[in-house]
N, C-alpha and C positions, 0 to 999 in steps of 0.2 A: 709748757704743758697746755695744750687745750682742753677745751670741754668735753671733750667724748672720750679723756683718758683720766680724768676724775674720777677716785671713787664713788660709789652710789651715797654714803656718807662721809661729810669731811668732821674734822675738829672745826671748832668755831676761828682757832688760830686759822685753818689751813682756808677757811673760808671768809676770813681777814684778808690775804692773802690773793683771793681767786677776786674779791672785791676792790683789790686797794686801798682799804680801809686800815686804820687803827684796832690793836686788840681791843684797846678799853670799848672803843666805840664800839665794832661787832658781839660783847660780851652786854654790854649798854642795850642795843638792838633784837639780842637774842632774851634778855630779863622783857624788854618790851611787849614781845610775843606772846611770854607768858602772863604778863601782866595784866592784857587788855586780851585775854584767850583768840590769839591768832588774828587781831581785826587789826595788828600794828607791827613792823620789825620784820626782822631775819627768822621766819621760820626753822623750830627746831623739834627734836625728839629726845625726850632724855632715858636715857638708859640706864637706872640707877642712881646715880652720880655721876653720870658722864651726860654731855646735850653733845650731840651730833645734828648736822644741820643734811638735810637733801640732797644730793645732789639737783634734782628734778626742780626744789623749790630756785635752788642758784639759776638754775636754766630759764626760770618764768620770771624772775626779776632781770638780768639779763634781756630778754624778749621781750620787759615790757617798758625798755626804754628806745626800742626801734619804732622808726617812723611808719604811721600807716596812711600806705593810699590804696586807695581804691577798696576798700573792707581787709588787705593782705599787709602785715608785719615785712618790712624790709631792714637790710641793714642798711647802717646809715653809711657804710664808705662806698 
């Protein structure tokens, strides 16, 4: 599945998953966000009792491990 066929919100599992990460650790990631009010972690949104994570935010961490030349985000392959 790629990125542009994600939903606009994932579960934390499903965005375990899109990271290749650990549940414990993306659930560890997502209390961090809340913790330190978004200055730390996997951005998320809770709904309730539910956290749903962005899609949008997946996209900008994704994007902010690509190499930059010249002021421009590239992929690294």
């Amino acid at each position: 599945m790629s990125v542009d066929e994600l939903p606009d919100f994932l579960t934390v599992e499903e965005t375990a998953a899109v990271l290749r990460i650990g549940r414990t650790s993306a659930y560890a990631e997502v209390r961090r966000w809340e913790i330190t009010a978004g200055r730390h972690g996997i951005p998320c949104v809770r709904v309730g009792r539910s956290l749903r994570v962005p899609k949008a935010a997946i996209i900008r961490m994704l994007g902010a491990g690509a190499p930059v030349i010249d002021g421009e985000a590239h992929d690294a392959a």
